[in-house]
N, C-alpha and C positions, 0 to 999 in steps of 0.2 A: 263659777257656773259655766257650763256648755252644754249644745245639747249634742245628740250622735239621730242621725236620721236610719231605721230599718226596715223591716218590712211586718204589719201588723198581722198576726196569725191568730192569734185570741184576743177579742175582744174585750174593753174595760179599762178603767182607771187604777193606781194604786202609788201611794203613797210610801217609799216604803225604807230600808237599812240595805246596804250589800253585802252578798256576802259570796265571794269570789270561790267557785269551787272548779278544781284543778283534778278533770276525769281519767283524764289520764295516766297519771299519778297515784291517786285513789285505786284504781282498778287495776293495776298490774297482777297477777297473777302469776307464778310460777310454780309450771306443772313438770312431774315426771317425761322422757322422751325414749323410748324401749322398744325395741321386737321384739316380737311373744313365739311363742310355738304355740302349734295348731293345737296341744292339750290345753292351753290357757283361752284359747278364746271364751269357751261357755261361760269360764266366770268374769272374764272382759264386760260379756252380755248383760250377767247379774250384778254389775257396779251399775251399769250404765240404766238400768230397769231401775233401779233404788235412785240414783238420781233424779229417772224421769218422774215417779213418784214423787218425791218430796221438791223438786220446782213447781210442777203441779197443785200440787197444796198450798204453793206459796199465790198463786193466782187466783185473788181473789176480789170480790168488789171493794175500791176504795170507799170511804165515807166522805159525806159531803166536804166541802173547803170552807174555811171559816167566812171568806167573803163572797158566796154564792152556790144556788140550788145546785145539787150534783143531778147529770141525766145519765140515768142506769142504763137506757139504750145505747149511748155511744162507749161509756165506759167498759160497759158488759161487752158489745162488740170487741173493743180492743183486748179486753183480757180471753175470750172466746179464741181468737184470733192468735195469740199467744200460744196458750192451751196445744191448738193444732198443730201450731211450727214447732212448737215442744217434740209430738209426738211423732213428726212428720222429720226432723233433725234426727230423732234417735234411731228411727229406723236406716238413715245414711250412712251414722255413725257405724251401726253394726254390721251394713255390707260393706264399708270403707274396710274395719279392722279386721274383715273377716276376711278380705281381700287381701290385702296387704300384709296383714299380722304383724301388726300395729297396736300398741297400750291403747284406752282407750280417751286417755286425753289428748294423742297424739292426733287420733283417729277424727276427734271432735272439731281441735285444730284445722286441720286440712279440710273436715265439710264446710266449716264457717268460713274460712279465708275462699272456697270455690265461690260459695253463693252469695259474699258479698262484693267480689268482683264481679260474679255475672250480672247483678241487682247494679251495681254504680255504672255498668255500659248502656245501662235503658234511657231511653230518652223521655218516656213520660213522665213526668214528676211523681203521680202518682204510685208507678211500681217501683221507681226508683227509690223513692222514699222505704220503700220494704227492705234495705241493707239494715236500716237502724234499728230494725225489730230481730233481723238473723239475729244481729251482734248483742241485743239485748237478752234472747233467750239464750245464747251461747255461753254468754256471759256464766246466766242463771248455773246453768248446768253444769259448768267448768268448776264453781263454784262449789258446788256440790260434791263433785268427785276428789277437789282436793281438800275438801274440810274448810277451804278457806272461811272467814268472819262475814257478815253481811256487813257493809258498807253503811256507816256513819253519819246517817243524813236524816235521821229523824227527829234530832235536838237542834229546834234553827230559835235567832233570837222573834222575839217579836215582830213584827212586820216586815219580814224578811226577803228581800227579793235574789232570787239566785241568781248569780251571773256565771254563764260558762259558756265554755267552746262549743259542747252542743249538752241535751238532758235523753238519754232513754227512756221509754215508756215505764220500766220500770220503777225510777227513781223520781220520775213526776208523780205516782202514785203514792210514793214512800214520804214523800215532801207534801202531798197535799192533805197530810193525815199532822203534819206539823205546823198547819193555819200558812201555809203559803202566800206571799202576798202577790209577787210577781214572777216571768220568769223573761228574762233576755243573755238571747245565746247569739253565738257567732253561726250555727250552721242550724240547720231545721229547717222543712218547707212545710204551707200549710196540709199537705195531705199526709206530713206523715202523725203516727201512732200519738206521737206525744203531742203536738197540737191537737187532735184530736182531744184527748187528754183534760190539755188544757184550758177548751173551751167547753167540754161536758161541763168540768169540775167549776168553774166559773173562774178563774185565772187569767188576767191576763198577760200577753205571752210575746216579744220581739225577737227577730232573729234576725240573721243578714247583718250583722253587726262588725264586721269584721277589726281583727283585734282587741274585742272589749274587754275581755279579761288581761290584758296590760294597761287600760288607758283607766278603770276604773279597780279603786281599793276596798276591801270591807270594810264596812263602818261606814263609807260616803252614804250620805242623802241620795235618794232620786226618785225620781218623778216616772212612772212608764206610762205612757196614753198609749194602751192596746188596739186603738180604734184608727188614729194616725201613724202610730209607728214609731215615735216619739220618746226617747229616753233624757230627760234633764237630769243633768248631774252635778249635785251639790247646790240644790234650787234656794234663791233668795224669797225671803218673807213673801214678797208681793206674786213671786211667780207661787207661791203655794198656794195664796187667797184665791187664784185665776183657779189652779188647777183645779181647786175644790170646788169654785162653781161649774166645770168641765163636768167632774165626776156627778154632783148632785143632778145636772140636769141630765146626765147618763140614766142614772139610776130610776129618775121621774120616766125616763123613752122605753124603759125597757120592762119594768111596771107597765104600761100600756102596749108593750108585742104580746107579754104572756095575757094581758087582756082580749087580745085581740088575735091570738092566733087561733081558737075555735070558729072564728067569723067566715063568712063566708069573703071569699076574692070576690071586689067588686068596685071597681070604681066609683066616683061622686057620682055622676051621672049614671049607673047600671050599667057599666060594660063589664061581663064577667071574664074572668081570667082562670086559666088551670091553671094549678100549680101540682108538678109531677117533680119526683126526686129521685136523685144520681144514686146507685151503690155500685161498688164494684167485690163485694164479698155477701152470701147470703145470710148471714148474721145479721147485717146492717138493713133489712131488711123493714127489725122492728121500728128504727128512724120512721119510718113511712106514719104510721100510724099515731104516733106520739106527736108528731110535729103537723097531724091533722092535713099532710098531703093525699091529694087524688089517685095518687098510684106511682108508678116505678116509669119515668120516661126513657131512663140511660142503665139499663145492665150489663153491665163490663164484665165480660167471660174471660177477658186474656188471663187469670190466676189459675184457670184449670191446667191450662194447657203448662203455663211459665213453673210451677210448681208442681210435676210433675215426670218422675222419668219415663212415664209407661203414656202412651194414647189412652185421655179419657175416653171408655164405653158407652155405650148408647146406655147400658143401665144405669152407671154412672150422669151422665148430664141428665137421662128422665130425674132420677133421685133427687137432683140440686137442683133444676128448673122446678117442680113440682113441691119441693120444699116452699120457695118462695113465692110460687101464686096463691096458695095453701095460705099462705100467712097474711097476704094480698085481700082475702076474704073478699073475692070480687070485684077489686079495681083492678085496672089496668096492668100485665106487665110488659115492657117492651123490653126482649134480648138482643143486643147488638150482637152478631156474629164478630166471632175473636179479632181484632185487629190488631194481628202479627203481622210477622218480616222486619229486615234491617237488623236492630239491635234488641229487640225483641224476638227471640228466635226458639223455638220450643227443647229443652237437652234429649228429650225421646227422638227428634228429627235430627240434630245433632249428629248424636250417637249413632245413629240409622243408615247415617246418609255418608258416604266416602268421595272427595272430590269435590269440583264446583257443583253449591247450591243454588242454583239461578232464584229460589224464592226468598235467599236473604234479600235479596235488591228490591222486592216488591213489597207493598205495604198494602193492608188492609184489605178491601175485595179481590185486589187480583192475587193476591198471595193466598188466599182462600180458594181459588178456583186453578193454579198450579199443584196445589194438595187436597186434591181432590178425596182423595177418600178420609181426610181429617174432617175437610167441610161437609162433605154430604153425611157422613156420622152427628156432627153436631146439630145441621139443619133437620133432620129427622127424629133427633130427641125433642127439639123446640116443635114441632109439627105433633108429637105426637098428643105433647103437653097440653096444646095448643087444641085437643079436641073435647076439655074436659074444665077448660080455662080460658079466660080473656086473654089470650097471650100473642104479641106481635112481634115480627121479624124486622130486625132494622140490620141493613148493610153497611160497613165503612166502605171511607173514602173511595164511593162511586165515583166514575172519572167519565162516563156514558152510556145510554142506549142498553151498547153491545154488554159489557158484561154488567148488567142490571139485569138485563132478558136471559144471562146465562145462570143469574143467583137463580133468577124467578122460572127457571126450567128445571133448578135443581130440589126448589119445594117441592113443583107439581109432583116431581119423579118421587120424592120421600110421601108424598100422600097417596101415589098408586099403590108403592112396597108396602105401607099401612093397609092399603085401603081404608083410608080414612075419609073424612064426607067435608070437614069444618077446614075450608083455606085461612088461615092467618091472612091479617095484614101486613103487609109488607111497606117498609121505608125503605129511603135510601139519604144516607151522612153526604150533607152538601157541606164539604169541608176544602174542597179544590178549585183552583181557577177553570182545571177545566170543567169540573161538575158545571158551572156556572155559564161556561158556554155551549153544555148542551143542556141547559135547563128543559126546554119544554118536552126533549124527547123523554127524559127522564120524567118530568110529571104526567108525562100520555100513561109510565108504564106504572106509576106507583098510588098507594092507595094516602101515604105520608111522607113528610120530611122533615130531617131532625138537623139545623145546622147549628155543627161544631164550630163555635168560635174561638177555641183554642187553636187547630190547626189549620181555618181559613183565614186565621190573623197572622200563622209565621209562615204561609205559602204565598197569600196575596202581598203581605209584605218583603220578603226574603232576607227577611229576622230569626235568630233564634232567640225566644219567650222566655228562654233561662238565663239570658244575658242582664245581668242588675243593671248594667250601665247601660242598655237599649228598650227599657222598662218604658219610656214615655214615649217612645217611639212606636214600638211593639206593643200595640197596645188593641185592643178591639172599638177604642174612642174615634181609630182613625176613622177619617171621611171616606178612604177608598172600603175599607169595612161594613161600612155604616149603607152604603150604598150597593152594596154586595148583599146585604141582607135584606133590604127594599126590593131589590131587582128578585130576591123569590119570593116574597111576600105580595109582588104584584105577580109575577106570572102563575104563582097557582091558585090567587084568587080566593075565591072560595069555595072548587072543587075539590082540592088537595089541602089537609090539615097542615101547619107549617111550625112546631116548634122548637125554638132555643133552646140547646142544653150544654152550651159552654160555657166556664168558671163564671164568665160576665152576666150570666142571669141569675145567679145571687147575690149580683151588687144591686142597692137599690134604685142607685141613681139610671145607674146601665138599665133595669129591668123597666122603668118608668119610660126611657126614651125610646125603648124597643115596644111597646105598647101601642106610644107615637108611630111608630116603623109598621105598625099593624101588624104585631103579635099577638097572637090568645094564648097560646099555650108554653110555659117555662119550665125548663127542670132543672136541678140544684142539687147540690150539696143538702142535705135535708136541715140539718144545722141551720144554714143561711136565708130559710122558709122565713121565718119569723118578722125580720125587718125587711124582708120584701112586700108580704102581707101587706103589713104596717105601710111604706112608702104608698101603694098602690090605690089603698082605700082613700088616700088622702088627694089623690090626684082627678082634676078632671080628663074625660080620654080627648074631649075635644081639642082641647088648649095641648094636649102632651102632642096632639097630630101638628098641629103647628112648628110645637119648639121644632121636632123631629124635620119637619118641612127646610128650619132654619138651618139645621145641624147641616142636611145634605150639603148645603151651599156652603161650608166651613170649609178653611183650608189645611186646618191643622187639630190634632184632638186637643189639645189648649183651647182651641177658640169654641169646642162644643165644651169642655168639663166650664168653661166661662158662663157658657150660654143659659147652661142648666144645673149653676151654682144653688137655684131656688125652682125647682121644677114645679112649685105648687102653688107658686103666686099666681 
């Protein structure tokens, strides 16, 4: 027996068999490689059309997993989401080949291998996590044009847990259609597809594993605790009797979220709380609803721009903004304006642009305001949306004053060009050291604020948050964090609304000492709703203001995760 420690992406217990599968191997593929003459293109087109079809039809809703409820919002989003890069692939493929004059697996080829290199240079986990959906739909498709077999993964034994290097979205769907018990991989983060995946489907899921598929054999025992992260392999009697009281009283906590997530947020004492949720695609949108949140706090636009070679139009972003307040049915949605530059960088600017780009070096607001006519196009669809809908403008990584007053001059300007009558709300992402130093000019000018504790954790610390081995360091538990977030929670009082919408306010324990910290309002991964809920109803706000009181004085985030081991006592 040993265990291997990763990182928990799906949630849950499972008991289960191994069964080591080798993707790389499995999926080899060889394709034709040829130059065409310009009379073969058109039927280049009609292979690649009959392809896109019939991968199409393969995208369809999984059925539920033998050990837990399937949610058709998240699944449906992922397969949605599919669907499009489907369609959106084929159309690359037939400028590539039509370019080049190029076969059209050759063709396919070279789109996938561009967009998963560009997708692996991004720094946000989240769009990074999108190479493994290219390579999934490419997969699909490649498939398809060489007649290849579908891949063998639908006969697994009995409670069977998959162990690999990593799982596509597609072949978590194909497996959870064969009573899946668990799934631990070597690579996977929690924002991409297939986590997603696998905590619709009720799955639970470790990755971060590195070298598991040499250290464990099919046929071993193991143990996965989804919730710690925790893989035991080859578990003795007594460690199973433990685990199964782990699962059972899992099952009892989570029975009482689905009781309890039509409740209202509200502490013991009546202190009520919003709860708003993260998407960053408008699919995801129907999350909002089903998981009984208040509205949309964090909408992440950078997929218009990163997924596209043309400048989204003003018709364009009305369509998709207007999509999802529409669906909103009256709550809240807050758009963050794109936050590009660095390694997030648009291929239409790209392409566009010859020589030094001085706006790769810039991030967020001020690379917004050197691409001036990218951003005043976007801020005027949001504006316009905005005169027919609850709809508000949030700024990234505001740095002060000055260009805060230059976003907020370029609404006004988009609602003169309307002549429209209804100014949005406007925020600004305190995500910076310096946001933090000019805090109060910043709340003279703003109506909210939304801090990002993902990127005022790896700035104020000078960590990067992708490092496994700086994880407890890099953390937003720290004290200087912790103290960063107090410090605008007291300056904007209760003039200026102040809400959390970094990954740490859908951890429970995090969301309950931020409470403490004099937060009202969170927004989340909409998934992570649920046992937030749950923590908060349980908590007094008086007592949570104390711990938080203790936390400040902490030296280390060890000595707060200590402190507020039992937040509820």
């Amino acid at each position: 027996m040993h265990f291997l420690q990763g990182i928990p992406i799906s949630p849950g217990y499972a008991d289960g068999v191994a069964v080591v599968y080798d993707d790389q191997t499995d999926h080899r593929v060889e394709f034709p490689d040829r130059d065409i003459l310009p009379a073969e293109v058109e039927a280049e087109h009609g292979r690649l059309d009959e392809a896109l079809e019939q991968s199409q039809g393969e995208l369809k809703q999984p059925e539920p997993a033998a050990n837990g409820p399937a949610a058709p919002d998240d699944s449906t989003a992922v397969l949605a989401a599919h669907s499009q890069l489907v369609r959106d692939m084929a159309a690359k493929v037939k400028q590539h080949l039509s370019r080049e004059l190029v076969n059209v697996e050759q063709a396919l080829d070279s789109v996938i291998g561009t967009l998963v290199d560009r997708l692996c240079q991004i720094e946000n986990e989240y769009l990074r996590s999108r190479e493994q959906d290219v390579r999934d739909v490419g997969r699909r498709m490649m498939r398809h044009l060489t007649g290849s077999p579908r891949f063998g993964l639908s006969s697994l034994p009995a409670h069977a847990v998959i162990v690999a290097r990593e799982l596509l979205p597609s072949e978590a769907i194909e497996l959870s259609r064969s009573g899946l018990a668990a799934i631990v991989t070597e690579q996977g983060g929690r924002d991409s597809h297939t986590a997603i995946l696998a905590r619709a489907l009720g799955i639970p899921a470790v990755t971060g594993l590195v070298g598991v598929t040499s250290q464990i054999k099919s046929g071993m025992g193991l143990l996965v605790d989804g919730e710690a992260g925790k893989v035991t392999v080859s578990p003795s009697p007594a460690e199973r009797a433990e685990f199964s009281k782990s699962r059972e009283h899992y099952q009892r906590s989570l029975a009482g979220m689905v009781a309890d997530e039509t409740l209202p947020c509200v502490t013991r004492d009546g202190m009520a709380i919003t709860l708003l949720g993260n998407i960053g695609r408008p699919e995801e949108v129907e999350q909002i609803g089903s998981h009984h949140l208040s509205g949309v706090g964090l909408f992440r636009t950078e997929f218009l721009f990163l997924e596209s070679r043309e400048r989204p139009s003003f018709e364009t972003q009305c369509e998709i903004y207007t999509q999802v307040a529409e669906s909103l049915e009256g709550r809240p949605l807050v758009i963050r304006t794109f936050d590009l530059g660095g390694d997030k960088f648009p291929p239409f600017l790209a392409s566009q642009q010859s020589g030094p780009q001085p706006s790769r070096h810039l991030r967020g607001l001020r690379f917004s305001l050197t691409e001036r006519r990218l951003f005043e196009t976007q801020v005027r669809a949001i504006v316009h949306v905005a005169q027919t809908a609850d709809v508000r403008i949030l700024f990234p990584m505001v740095v002060g004053s000055h260009d805060f007053s230059r976003a907020i001059a370029a609404v006004d300007q988009a609602i003169d060009k309307l002549g429209a009558s209804n100014r949005p709300a406007l925020g600004a992402m305190i995500e910076t050291p310096a946001a933090l130093f000019a805090l109060e000019e910043i709340l003279a000018l703003a109506d909210f604020v939304s801090i990002g504790t993902n990127d005022l954790t790896q700035y104020l610390l000078a960590t990067d948050r992708h490092a496994v081995d700086l994880t407890d360091e890099c953390t937003a538990w720290h004290p200087a964090v912790l103290r960063a977030i107090q410090r605008v929670v007291d300056a904007a009082g209760m003039d200026c609304p102040v809400c959390v919408c970094g990954e740490e306010a859908g951890e429970p324990d995090f969301a309950c000492l931020l409470i403490g910290l004099g937060v009202r309002e969170l927004s989340m991964t909409p998934a992570r709703a649920a046992p937030v809920r749950q923590a908060l109803r349980k908590i007094d706000g008086s007592k949570m203001r104390q711990l938080a009181n203790h936390a400040l004085r902490c030296a280390t985030p060890g000595e707060i995760r200590q402190l507020l081991a039992d937040p509820r006592d």
